[in-house]
Rosetta silent file (secondary structure, phi, psi, omega in degrees, C-alpha in Angstrom):
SEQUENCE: XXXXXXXXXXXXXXXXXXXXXXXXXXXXXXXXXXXXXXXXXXXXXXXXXXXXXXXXXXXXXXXXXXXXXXXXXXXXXXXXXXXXXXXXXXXXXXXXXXXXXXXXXXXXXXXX
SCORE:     score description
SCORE:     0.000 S_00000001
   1 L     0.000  146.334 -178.511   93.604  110.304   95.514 S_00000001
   2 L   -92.026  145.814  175.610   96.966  109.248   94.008 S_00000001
   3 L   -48.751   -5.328 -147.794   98.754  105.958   94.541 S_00000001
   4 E  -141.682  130.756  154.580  102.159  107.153   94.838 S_00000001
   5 E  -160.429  150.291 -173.620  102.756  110.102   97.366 S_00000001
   6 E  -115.234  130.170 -179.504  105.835  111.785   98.334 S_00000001
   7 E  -103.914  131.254  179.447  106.564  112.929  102.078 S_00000001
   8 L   -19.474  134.547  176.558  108.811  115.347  103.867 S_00000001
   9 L    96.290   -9.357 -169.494  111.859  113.447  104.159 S_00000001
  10 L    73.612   22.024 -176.225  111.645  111.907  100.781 S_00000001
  11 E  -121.739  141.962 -159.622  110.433  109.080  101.353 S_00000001
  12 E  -107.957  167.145 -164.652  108.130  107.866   99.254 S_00000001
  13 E  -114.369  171.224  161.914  104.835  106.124  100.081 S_00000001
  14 E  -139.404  148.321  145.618  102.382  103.933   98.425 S_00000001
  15 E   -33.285  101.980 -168.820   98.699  103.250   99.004 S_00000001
  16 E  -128.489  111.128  162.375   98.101   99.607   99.652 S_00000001
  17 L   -61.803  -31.627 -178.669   94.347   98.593   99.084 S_00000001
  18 L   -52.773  -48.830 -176.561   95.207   95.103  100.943 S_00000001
  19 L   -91.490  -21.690 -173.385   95.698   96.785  103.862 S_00000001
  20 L    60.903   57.453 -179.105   93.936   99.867  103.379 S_00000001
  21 E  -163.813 -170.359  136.620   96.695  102.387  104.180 S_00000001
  22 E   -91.709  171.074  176.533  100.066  103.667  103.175 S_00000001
  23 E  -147.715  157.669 -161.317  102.970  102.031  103.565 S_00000001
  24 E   -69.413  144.388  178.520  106.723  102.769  102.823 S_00000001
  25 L   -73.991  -33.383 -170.097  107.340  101.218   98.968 S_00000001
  26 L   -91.096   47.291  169.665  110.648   99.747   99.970 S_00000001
  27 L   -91.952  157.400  146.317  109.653   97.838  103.312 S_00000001
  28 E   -54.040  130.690 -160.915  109.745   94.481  102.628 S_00000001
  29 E  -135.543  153.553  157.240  106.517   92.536  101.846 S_00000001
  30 E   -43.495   70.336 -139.895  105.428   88.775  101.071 S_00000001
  31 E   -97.893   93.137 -160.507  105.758   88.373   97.456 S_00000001
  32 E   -96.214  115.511  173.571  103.189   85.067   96.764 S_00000001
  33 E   -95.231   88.002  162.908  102.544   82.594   93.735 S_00000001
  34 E  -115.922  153.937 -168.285   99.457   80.786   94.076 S_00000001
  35 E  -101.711  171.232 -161.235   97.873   78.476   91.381 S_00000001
  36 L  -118.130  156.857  141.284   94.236   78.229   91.170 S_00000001
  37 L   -18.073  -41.156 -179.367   92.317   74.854   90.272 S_00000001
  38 L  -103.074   10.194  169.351   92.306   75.570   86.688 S_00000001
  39 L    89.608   12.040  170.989   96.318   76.121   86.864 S_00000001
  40 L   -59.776  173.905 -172.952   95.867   79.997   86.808 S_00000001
  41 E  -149.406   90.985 -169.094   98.356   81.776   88.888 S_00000001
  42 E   -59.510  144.101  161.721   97.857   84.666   91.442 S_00000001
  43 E  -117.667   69.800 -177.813  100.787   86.619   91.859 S_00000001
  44 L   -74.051 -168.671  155.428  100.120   88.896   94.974 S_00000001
  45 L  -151.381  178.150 -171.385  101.891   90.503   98.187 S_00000001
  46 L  -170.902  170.636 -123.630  100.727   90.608  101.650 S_00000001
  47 L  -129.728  138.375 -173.555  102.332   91.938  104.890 S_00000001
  48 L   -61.861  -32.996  167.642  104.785   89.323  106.661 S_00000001
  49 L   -97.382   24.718 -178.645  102.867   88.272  109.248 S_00000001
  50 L  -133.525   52.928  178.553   99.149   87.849  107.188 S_00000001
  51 H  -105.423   -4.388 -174.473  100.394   85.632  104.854 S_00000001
  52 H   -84.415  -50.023  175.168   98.526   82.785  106.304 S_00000001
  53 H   -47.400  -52.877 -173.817   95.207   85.299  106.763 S_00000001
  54 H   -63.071  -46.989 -176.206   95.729   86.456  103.006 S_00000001
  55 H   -66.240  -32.728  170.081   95.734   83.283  101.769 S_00000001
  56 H   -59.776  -45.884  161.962   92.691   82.217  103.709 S_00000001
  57 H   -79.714    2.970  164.848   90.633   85.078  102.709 S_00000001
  58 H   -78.428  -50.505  175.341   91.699   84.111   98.910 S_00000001
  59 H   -55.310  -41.536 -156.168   90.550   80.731   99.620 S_00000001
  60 L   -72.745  -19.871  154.128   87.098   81.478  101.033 S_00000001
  61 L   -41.538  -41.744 -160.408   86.444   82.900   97.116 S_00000001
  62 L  -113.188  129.408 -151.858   87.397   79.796   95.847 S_00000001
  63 L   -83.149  -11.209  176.193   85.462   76.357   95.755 S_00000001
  64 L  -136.722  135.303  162.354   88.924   74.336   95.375 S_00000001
  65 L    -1.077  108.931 -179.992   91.905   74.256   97.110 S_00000001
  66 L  -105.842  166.177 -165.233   94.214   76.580   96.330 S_00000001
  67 E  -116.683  125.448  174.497   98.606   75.717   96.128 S_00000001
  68 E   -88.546  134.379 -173.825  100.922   78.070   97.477 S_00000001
  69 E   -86.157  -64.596 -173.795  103.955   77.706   94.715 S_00000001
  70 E  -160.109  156.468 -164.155  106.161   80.098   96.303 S_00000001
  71 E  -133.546  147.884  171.923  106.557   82.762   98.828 S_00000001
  72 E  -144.720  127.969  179.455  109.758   85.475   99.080 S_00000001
  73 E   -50.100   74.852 -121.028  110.550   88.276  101.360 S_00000001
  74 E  -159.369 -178.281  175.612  110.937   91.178   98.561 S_00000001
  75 E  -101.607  163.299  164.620  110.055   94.909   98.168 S_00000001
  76 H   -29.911  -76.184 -164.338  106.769   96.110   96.983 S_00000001
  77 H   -80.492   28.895  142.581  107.652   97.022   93.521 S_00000001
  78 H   -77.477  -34.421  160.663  108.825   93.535   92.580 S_00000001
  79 H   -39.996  -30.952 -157.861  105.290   92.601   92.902 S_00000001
  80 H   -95.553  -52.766 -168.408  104.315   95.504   90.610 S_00000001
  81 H   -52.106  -52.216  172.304  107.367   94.665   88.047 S_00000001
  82 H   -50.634  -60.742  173.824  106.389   90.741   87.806 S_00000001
  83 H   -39.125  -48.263  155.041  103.328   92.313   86.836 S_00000001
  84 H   -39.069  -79.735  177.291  104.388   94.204   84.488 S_00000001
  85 H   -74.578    0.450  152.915  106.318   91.862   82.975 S_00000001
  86 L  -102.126   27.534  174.431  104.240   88.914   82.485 S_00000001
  87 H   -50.150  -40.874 -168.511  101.168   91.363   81.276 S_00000001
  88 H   -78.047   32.966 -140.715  101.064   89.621   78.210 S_00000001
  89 H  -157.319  -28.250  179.953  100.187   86.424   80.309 S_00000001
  90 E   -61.866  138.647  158.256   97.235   88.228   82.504 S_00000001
  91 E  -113.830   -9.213  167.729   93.859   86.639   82.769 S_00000001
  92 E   178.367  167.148   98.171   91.788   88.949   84.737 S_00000001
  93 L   100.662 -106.854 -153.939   93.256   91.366   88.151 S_00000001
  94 L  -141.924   16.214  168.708   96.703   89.751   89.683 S_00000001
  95 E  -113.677  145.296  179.448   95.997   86.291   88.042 S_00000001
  96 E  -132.769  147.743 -168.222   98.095   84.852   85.045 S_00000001
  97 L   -47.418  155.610  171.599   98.010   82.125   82.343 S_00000001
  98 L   -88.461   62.448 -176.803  100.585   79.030   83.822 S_00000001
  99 L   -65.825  174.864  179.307  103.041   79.703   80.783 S_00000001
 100 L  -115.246   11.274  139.670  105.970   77.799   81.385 S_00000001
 101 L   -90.718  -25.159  172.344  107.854   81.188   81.266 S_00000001
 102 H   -67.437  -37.148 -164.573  106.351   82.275   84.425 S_00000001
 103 H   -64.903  -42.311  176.834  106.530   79.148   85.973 S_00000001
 104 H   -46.590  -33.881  166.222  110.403   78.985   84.938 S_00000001
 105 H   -79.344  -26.655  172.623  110.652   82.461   86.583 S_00000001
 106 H   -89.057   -7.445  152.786  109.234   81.948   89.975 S_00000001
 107 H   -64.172  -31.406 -151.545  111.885   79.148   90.282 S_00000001
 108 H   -90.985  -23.991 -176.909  114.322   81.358   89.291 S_00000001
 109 H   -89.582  -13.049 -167.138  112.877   83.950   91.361 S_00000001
 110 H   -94.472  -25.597  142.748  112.724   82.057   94.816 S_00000001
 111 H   -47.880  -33.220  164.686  116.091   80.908   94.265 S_00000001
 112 L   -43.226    0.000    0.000  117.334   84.323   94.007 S_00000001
């Protein structure tokens, strides 16, 4: 099935495995920075009121403590774009190397 679908009315949807459903691409979603033990850096999204749940089921994965960096109200595909543009910076899924261009960008982006 495709990720992207477009519905009467134009509006278009996306496919969100987090949630397991679609959802409109522009609502606004939880746009998240968290660093890992070894200074890795998830960059996810999560639904405005599960950001405590998301992070908890992140945690239960992980044998140390993980640090929420930064959190921002945003649309879906800023999530997808940061990806995109720090690609050369991925280490495995939705986690990335701590360059100190990323880090310099989620101040910049939280500020915003």
């Amino acid at each position: 099935m495709s990720k992207r679908l477009q519905l009467l009315g134009f509006k278009l949807m996306q496919f969100s495995p987090l949630t397991n459903c679609w959802v409109k691409s522009d609502r606004p979603v939880i746009i998240y920075f968290l660093r890992a033990h070894d200074g890795s850096i998830k960059i996810g999204y999560t639904a405005k009121q599960k950001l405590a749940q998301r992070i908890k089921q992140l945690q239960t994965g992980n044998p140390f403590p993980l640090q929420l960096l930064a959190i921002k109200l945003a649309k879906l595909e800023e999530e997808k774009a940061i990806h995109s543009r720090f690609s050369h910076l991925r280490v495995s899924g939705e986690w990335f190397k701590p360059d100190s261009e990323l880090l310099e960008f989620i101040k910049q982006f939280i500020s915003k």
